[in-house]
CHARMM internal coordinates of N, CA and C (Angstrom, degrees):
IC EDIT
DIST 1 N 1 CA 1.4481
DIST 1 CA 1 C 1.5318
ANGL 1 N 1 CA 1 C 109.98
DIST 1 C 2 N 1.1081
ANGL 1 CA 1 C 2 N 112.59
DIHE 1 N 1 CA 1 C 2 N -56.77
DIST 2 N 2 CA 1.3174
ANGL 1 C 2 N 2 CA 113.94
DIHE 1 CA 1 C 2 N 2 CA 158.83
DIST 2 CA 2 C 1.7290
ANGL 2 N 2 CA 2 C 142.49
DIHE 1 C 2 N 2 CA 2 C -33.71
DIST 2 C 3 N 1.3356
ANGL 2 CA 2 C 3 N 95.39
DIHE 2 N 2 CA 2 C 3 N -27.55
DIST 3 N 3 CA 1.7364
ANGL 2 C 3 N 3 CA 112.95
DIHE 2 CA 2 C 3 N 3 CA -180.00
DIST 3 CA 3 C 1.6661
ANGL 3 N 3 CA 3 C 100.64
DIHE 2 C 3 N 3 CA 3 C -72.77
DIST 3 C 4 N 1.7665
ANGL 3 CA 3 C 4 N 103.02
DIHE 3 N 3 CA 3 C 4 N -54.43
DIST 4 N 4 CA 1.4613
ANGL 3 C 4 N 4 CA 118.60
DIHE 3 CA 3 C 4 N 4 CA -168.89
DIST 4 CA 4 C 1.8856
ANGL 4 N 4 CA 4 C 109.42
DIHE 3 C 4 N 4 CA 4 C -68.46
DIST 4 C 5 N 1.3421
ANGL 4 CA 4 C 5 N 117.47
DIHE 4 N 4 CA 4 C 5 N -11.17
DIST 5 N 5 CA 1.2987
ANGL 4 C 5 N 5 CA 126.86
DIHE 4 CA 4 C 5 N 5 CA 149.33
DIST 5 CA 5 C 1.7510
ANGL 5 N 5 CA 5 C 124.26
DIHE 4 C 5 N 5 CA 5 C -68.17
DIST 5 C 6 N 1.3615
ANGL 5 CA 5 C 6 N 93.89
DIHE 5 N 5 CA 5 C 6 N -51.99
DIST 6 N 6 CA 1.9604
ANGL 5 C 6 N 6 CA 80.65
DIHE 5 CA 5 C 6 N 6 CA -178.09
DIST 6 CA 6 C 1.6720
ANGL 6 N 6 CA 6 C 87.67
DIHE 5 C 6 N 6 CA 6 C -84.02
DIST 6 C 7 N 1.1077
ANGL 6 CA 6 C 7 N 136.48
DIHE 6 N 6 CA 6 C 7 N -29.11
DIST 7 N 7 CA 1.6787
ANGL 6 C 7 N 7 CA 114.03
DIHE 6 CA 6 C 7 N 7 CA -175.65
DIST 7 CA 7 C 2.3119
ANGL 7 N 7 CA 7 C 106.65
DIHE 6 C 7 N 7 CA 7 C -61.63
DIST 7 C 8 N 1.0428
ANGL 7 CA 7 C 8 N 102.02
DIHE 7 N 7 CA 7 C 8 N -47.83
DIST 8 N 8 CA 1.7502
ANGL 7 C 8 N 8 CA 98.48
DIHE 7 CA 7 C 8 N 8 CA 161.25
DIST 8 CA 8 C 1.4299
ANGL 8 N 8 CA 8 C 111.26
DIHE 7 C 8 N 8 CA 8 C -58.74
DIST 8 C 9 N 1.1578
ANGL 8 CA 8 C 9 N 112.23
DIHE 8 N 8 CA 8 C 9 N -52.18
DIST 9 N 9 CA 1.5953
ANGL 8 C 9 N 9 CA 109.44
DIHE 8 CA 8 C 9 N 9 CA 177.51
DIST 9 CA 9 C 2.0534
ANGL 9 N 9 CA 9 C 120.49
DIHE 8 C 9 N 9 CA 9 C -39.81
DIST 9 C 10 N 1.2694
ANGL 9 CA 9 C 10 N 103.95
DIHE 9 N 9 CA 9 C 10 N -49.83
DIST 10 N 10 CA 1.3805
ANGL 9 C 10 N 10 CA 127.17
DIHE 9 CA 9 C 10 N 10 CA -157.65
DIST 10 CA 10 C 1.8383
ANGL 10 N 10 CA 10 C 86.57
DIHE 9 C 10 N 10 CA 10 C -92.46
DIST 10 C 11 N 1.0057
ANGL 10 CA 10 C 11 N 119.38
DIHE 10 N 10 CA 10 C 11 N -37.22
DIST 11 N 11 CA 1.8559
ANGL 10 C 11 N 11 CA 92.72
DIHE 10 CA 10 C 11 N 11 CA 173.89
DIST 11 CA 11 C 1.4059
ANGL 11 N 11 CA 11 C 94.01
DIHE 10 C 11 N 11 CA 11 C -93.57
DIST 11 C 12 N 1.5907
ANGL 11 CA 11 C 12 N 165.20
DIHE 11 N 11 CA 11 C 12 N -38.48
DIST 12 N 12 CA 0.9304
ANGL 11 C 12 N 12 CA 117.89
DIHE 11 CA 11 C 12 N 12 CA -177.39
DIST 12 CA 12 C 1.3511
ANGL 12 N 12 CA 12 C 117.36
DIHE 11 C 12 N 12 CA 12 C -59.96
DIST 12 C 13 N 1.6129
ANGL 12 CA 12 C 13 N 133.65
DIHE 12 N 12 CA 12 C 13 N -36.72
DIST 13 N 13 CA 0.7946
ANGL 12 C 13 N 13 CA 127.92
DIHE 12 CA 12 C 13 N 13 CA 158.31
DIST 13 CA 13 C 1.8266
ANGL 13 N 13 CA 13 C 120.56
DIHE 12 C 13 N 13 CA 13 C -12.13
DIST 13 C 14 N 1.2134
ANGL 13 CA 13 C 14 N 95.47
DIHE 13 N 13 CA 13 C 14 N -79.71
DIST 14 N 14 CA 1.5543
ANGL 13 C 14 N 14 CA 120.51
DIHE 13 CA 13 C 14 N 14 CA -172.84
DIST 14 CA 14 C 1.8740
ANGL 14 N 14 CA 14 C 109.57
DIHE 13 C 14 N 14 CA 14 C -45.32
DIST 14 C 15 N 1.7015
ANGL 14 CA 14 C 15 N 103.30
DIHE 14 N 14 CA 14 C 15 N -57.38
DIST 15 N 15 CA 1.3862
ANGL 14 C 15 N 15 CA 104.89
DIHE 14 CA 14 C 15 N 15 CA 171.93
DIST 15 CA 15 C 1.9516
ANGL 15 N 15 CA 15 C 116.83
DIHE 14 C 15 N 15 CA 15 C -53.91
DIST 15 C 16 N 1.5169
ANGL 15 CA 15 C 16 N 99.82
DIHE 15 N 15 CA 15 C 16 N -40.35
DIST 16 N 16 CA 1.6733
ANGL 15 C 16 N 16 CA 92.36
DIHE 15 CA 15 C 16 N 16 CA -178.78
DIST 16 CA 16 C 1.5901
ANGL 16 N 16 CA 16 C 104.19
DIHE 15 C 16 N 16 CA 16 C -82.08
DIST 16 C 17 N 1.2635
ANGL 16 CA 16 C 17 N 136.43
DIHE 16 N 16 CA 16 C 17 N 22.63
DIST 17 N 17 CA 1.1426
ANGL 16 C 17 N 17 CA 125.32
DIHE 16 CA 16 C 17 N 17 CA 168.64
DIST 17 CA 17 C 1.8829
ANGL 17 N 17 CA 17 C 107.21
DIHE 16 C 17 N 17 CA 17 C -98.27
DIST 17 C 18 N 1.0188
ANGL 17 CA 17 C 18 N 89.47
DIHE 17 N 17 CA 17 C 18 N -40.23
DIST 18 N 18 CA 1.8695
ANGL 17 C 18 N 18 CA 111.74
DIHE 17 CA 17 C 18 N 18 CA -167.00
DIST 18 CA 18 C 1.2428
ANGL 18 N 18 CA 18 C 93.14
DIHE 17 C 18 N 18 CA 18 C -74.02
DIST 18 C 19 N 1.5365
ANGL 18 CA 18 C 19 N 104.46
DIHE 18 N 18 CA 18 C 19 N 160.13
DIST 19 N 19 CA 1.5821
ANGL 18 C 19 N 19 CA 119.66
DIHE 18 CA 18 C 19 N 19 CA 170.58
DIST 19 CA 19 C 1.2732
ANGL 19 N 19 CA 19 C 112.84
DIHE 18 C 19 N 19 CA 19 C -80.80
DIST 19 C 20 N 1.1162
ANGL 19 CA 19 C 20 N 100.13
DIHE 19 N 19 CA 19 C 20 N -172.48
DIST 20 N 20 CA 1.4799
ANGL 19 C 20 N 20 CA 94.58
DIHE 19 CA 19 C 20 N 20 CA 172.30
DIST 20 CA 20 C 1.5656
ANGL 20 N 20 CA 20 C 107.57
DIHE 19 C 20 N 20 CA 20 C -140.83
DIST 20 C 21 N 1.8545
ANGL 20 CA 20 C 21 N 111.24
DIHE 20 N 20 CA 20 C 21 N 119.96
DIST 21 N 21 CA 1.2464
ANGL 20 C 21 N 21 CA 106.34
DIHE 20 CA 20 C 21 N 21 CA -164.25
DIST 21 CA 21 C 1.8006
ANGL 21 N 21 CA 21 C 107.25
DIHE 20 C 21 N 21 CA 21 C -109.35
DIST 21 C 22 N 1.0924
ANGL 21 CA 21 C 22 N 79.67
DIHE 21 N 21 CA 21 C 22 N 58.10
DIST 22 N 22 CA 1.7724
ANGL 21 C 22 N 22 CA 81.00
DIHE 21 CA 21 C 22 N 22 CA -167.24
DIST 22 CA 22 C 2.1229
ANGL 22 N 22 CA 22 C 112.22
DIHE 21 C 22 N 22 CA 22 C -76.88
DIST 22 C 23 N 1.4604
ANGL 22 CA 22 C 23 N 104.94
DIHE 22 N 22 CA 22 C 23 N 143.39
DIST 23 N 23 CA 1.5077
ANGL 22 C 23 N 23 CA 101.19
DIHE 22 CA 22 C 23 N 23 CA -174.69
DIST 23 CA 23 C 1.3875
ANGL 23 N 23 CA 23 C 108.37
DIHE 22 C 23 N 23 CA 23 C -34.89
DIST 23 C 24 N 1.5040
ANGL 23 CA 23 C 24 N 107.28
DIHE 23 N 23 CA 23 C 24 N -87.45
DIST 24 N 24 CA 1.5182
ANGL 23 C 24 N 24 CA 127.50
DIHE 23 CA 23 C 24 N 24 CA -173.87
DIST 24 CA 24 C 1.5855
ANGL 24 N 24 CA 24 C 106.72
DIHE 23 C 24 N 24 CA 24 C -64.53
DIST 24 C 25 N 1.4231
ANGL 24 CA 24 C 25 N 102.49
DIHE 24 N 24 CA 24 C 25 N -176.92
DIST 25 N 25 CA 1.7636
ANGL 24 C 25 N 25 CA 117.20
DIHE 24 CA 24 C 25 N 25 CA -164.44
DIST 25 CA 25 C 1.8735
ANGL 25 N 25 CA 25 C 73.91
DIHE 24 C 25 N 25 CA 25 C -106.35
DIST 25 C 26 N 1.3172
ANGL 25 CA 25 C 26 N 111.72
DIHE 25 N 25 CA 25 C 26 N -56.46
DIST 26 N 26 CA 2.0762
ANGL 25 C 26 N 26 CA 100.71
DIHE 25 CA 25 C 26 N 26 CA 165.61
DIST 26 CA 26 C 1.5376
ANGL 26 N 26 CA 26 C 134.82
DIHE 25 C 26 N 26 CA 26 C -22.90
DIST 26 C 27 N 1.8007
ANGL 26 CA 26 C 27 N 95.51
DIHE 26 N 26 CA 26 C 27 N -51.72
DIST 27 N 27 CA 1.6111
ANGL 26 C 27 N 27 CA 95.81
DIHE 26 CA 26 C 27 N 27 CA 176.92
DIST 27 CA 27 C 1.5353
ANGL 27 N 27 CA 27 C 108.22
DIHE 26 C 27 N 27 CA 27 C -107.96
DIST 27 C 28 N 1.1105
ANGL 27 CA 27 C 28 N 122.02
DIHE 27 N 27 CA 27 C 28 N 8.83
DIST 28 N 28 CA 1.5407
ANGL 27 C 28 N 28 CA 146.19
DIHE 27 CA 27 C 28 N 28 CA 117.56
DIST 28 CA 28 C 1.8215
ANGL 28 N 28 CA 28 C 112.09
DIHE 27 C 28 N 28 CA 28 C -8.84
DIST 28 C 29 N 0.6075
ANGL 28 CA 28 C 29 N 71.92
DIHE 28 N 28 CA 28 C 29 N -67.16
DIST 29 N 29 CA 1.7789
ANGL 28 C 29 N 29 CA 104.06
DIHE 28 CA 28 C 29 N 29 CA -144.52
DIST 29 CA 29 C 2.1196
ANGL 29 N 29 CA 29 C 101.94
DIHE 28 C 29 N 29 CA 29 C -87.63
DIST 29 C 30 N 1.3963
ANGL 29 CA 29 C 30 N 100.31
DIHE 29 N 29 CA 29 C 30 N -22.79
DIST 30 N 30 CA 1.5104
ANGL 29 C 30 N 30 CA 115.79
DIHE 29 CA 29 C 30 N 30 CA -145.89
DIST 30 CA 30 C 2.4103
ANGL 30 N 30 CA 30 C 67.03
DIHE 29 C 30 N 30 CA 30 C -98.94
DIST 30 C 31 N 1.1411
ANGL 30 CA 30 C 31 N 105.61
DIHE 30 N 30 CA 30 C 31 N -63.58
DIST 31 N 31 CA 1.2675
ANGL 30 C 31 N 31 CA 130.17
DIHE 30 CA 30 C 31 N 31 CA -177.74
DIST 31 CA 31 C 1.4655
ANGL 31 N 31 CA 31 C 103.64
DIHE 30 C 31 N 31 CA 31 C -21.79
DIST 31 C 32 N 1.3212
ANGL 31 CA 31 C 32 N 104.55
DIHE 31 N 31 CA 31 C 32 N -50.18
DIST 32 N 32 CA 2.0228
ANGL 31 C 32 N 32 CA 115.06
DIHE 31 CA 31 C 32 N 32 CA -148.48
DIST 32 CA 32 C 1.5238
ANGL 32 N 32 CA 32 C 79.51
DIHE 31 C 32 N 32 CA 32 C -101.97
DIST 32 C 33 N 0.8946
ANGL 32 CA 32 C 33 N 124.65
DIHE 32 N 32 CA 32 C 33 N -30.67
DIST 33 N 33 CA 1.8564
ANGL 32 C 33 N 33 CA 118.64
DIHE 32 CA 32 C 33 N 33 CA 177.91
DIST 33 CA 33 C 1.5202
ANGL 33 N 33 CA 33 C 112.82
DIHE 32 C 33 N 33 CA 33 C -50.68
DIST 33 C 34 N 1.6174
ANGL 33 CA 33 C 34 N 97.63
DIHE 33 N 33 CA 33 C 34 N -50.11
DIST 34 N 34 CA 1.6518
ANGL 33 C 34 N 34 CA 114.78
DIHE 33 CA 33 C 34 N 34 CA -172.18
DIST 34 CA 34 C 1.2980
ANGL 34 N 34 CA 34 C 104.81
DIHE 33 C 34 N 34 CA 34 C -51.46
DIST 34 C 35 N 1.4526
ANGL 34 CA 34 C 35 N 110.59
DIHE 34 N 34 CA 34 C 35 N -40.77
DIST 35 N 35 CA 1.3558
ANGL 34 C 35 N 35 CA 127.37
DIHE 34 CA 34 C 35 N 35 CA -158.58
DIST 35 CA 35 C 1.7869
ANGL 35 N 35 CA 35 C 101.07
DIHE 34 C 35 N 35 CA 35 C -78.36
DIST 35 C 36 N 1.0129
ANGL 35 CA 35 C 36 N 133.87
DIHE 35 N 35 CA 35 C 36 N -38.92
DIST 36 N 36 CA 1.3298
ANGL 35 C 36 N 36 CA 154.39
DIHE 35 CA 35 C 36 N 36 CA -122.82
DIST 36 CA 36 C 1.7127
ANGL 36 N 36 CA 36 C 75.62
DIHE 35 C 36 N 36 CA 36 C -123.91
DIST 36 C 37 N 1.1317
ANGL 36 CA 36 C 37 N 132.35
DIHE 36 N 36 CA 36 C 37 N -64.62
DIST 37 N 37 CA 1.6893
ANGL 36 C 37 N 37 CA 132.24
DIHE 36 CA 36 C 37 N 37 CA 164.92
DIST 37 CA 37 C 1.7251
ANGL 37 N 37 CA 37 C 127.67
DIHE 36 C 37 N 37 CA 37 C -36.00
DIST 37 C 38 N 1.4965
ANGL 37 CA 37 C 38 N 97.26
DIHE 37 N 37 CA 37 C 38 N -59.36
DIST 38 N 38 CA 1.4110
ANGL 37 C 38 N 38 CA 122.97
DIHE 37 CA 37 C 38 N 38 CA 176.31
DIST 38 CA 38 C 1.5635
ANGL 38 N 38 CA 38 C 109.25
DIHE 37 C 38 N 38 CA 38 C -53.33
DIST 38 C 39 N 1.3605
ANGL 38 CA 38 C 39 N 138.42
DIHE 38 N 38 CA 38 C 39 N -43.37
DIST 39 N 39 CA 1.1567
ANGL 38 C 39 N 39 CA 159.90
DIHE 38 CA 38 C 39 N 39 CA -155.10
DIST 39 CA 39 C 1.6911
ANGL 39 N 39 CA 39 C 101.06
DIHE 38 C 39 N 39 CA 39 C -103.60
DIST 39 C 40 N 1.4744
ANGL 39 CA 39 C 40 N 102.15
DIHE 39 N 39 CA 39 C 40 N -14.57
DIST 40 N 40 CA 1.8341
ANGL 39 C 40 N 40 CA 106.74
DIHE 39 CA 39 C 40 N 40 CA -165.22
DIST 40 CA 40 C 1.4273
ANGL 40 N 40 CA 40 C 122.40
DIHE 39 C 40 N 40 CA 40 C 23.03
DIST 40 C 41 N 1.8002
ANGL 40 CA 40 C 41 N 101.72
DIHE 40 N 40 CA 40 C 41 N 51.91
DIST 41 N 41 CA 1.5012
ANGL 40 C 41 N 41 CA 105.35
DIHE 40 CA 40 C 41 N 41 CA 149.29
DIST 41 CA 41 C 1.2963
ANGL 41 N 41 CA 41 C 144.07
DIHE 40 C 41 N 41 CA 41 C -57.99
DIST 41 C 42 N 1.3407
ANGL 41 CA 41 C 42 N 148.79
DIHE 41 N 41 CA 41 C 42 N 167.16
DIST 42 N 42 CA 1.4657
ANGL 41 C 42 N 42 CA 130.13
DIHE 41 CA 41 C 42 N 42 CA -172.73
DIST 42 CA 42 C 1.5986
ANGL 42 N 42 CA 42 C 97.38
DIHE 41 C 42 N 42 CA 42 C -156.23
DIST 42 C 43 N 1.2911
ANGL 42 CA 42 C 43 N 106.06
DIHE 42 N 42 CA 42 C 43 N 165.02
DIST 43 N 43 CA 1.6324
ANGL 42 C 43 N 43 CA 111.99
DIHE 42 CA 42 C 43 N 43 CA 167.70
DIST 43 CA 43 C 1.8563
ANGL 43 N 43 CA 43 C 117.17
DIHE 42 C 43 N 43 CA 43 C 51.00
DIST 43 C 44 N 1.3387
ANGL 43 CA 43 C 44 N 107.31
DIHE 43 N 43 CA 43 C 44 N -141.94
DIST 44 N 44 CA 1.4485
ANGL 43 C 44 N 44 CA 78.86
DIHE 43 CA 43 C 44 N 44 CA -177.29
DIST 44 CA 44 C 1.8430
ANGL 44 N 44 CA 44 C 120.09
DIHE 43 C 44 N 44 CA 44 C -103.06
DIST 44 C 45 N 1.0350
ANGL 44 CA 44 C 45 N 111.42
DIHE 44 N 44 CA 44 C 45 N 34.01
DIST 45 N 45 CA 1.5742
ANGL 44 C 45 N 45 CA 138.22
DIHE 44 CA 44 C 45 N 45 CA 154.57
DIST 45 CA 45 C 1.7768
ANGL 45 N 45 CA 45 C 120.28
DIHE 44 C 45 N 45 CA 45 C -58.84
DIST 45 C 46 N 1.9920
ANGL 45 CA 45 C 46 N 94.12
DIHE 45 N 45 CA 45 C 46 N -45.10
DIST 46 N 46 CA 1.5380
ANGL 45 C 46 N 46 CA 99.70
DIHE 45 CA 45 C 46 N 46 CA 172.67
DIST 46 CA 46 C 1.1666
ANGL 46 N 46 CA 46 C 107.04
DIHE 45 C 46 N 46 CA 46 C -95.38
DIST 46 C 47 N 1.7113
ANGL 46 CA 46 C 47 N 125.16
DIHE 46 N 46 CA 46 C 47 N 1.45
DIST 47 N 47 CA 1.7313
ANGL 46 C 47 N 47 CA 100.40
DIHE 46 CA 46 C 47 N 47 CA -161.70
DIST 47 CA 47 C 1.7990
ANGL 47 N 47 CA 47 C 81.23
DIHE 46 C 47 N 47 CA 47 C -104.67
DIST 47 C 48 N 1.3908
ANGL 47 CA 47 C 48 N 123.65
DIHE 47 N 47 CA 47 C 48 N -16.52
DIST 48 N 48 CA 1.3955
ANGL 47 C 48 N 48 CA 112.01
DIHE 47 CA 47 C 48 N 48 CA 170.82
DIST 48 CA 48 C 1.8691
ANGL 48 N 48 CA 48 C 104.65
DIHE 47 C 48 N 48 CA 48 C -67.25
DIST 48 C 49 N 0.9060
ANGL 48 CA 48 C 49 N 108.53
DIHE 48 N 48 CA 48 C 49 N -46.36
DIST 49 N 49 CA 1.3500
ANGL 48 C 49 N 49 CA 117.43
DIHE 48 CA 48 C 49 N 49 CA -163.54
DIST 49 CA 49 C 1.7579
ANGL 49 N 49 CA 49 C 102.17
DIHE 48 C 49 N 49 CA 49 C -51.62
DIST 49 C 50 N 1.5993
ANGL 49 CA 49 C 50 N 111.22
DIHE 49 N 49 CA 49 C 50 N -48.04
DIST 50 N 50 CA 1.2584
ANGL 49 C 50 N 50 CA 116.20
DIHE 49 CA 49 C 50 N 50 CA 178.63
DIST 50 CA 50 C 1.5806
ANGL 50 N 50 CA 50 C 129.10
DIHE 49 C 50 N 50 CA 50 C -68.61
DIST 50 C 51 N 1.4403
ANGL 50 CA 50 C 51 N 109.03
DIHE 50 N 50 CA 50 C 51 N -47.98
DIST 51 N 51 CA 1.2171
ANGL 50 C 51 N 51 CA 124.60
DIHE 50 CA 50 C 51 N 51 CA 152.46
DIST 51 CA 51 C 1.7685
ANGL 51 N 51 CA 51 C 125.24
DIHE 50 C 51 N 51 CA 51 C -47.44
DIST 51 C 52 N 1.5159
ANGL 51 CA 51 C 52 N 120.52
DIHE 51 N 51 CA 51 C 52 N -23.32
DIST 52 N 52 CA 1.4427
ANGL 51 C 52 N 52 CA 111.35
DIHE 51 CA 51 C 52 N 52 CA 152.80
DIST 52 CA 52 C 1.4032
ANGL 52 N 52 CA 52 C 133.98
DIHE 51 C 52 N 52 CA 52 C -87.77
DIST 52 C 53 N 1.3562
ANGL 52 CA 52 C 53 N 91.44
DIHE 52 N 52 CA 52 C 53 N -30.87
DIST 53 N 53 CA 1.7508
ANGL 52 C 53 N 53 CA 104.93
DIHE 52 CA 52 C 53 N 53 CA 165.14
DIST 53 CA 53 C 1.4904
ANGL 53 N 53 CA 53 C 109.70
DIHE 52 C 53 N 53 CA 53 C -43.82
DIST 53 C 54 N 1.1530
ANGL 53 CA 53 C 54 N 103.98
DIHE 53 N 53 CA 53 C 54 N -60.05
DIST 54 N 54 CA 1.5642
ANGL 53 C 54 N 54 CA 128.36
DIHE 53 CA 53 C 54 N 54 CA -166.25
DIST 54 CA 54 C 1.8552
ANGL 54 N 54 CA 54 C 113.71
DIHE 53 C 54 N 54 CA 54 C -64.45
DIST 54 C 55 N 1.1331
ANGL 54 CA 54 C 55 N 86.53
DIHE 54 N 54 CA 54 C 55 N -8.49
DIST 55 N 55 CA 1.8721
ANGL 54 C 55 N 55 CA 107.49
DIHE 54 CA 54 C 55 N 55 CA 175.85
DIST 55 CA 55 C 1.4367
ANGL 55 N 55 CA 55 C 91.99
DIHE 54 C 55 N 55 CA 55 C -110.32
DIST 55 C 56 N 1.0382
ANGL 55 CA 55 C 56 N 135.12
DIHE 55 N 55 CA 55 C 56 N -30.10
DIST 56 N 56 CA 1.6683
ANGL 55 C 56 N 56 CA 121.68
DIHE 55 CA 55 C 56 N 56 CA -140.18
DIST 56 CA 56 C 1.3277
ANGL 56 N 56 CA 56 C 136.47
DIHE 55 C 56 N 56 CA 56 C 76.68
DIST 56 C 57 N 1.4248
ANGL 56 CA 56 C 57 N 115.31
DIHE 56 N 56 CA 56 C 57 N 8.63
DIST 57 N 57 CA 1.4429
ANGL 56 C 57 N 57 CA 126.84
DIHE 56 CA 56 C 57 N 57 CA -176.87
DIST 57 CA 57 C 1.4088
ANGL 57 N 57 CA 57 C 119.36
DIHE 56 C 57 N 57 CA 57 C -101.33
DIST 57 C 58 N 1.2090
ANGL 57 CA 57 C 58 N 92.74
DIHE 57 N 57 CA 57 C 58 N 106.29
DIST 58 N 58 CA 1.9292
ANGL 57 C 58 N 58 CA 101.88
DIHE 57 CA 57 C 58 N 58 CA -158.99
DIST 58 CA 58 C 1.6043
ANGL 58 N 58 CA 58 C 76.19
DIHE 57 C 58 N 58 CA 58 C -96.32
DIST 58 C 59 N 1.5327
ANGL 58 CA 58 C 59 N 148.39
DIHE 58 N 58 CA 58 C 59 N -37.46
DIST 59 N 59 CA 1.5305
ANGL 58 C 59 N 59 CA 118.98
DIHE 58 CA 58 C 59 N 59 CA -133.71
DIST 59 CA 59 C 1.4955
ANGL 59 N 59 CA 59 C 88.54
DIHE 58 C 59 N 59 CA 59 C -102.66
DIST 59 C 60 N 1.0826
ANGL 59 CA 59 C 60 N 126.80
DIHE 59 N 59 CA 59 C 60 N 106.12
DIST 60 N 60 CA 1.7973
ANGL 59 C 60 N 60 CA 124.96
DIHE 59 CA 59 C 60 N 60 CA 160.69
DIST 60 CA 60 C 2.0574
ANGL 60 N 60 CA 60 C 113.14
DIHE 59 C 60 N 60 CA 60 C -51.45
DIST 60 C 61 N 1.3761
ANGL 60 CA 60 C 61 N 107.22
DIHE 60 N 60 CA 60 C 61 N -12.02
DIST 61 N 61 CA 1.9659
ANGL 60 C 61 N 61 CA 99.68
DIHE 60 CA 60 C 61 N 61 CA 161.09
DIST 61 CA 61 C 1.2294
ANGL 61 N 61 CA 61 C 109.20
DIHE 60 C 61 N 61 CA 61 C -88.52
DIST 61 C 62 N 1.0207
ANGL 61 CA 61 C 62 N 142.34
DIHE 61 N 61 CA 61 C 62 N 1.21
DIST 62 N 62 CA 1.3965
ANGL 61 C 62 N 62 CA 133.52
DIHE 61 CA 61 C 62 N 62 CA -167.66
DIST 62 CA 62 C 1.1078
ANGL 62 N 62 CA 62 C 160.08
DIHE 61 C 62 N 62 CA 62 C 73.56
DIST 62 C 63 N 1.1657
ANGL 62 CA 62 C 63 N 158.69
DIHE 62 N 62 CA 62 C 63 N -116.17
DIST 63 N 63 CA 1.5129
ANGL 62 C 63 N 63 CA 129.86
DIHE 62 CA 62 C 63 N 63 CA 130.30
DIST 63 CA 63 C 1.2781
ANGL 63 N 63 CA 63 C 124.19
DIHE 62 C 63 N 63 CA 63 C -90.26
DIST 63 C 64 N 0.7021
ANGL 63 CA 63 C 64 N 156.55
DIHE 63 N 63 CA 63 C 64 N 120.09
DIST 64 N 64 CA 1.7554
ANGL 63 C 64 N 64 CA 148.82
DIHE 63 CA 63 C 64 N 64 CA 152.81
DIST 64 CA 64 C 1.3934
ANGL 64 N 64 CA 64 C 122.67
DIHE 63 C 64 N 64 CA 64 C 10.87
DIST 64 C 65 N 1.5935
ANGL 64 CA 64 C 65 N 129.43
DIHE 64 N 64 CA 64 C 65 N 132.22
DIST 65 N 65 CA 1.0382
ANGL 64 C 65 N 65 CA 104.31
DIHE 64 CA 64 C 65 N 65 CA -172.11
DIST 65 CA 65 C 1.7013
ANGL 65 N 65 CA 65 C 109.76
DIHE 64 C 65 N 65 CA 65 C -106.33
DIST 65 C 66 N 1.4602
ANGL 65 CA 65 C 66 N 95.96
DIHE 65 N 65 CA 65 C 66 N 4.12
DIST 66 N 66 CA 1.9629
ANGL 65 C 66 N 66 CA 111.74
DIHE 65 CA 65 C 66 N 66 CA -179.35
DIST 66 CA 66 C 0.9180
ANGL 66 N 66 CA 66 C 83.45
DIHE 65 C 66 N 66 CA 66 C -147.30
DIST 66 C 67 N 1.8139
ANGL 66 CA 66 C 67 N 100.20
DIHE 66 N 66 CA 66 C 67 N 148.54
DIST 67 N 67 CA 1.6884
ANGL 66 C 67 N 67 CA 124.05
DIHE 66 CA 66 C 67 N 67 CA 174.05
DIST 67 CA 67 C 1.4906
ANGL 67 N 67 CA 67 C 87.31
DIHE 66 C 67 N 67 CA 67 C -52.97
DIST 67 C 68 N 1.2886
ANGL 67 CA 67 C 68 N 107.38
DIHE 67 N 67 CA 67 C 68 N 178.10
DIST 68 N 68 CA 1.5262
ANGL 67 C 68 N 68 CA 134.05
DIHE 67 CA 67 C 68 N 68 CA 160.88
DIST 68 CA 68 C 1.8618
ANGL 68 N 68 CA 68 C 122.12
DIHE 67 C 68 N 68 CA 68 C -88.69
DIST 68 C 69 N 1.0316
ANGL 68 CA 68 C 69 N 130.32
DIHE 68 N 68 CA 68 C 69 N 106.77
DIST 69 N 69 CA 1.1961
ANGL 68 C 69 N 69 CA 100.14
DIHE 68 CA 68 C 69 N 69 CA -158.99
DIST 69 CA 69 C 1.7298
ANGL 69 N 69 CA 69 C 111.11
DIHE 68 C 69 N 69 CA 69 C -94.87
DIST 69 C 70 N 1.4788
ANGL 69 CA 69 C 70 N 108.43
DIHE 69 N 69 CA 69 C 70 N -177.38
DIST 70 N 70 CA 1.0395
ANGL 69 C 70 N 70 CA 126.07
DIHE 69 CA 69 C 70 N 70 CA -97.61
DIST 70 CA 70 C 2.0082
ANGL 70 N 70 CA 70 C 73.08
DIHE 69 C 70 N 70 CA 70 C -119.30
END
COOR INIT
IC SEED 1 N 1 CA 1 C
IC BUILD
C-alpha cells in the first residue's frame, strides 16, 4: 500500500512540475484540475494552483533576478 502511495505521490509531483501542453485552454484547464485533484488541494490552495498552471507558472520564487552564470 505504501509503494502505490509514493508511486501517486511521485506523478503528482511530476505533473506539477511539467507544463502543461494541452490543445485547448478546455483540456488545458481539464489537465491542471487533474493536477489540482492528484495533490488533493482545496479552497484557495487549488484555485492558486489552477490559476498558475493555467499561466504556466510552476515556480512560486519567481523569476531570477541575475542570469545564472555560466
Amino acid at each position: 500500500m505504501l509503494r502505490h502511495a509514493s508511486v501517486a505521490a511521485m506523478l503528482a509531483a511530476i505533473l506539477a512540475a511539467s507544463p502543461s501542453y494541452a490543445v485547448s485552454s478546455k483540456a488545458k484547464e481539464e489537465t491542471c484540475k487533474f493536477g489540482a485533484d492528484a495533490q488533493q488541494l482545496k479552497g484557495p490552495e487549488r484555485a492558486k494552483f489552477i490559476k498558475n498552471c493555467m499561466a504556466n507558472r510552476d515556480d512560486p520564487r519567481g523569476p531570477a533576478s541575475e542570469p545564472a552564470p555560466k
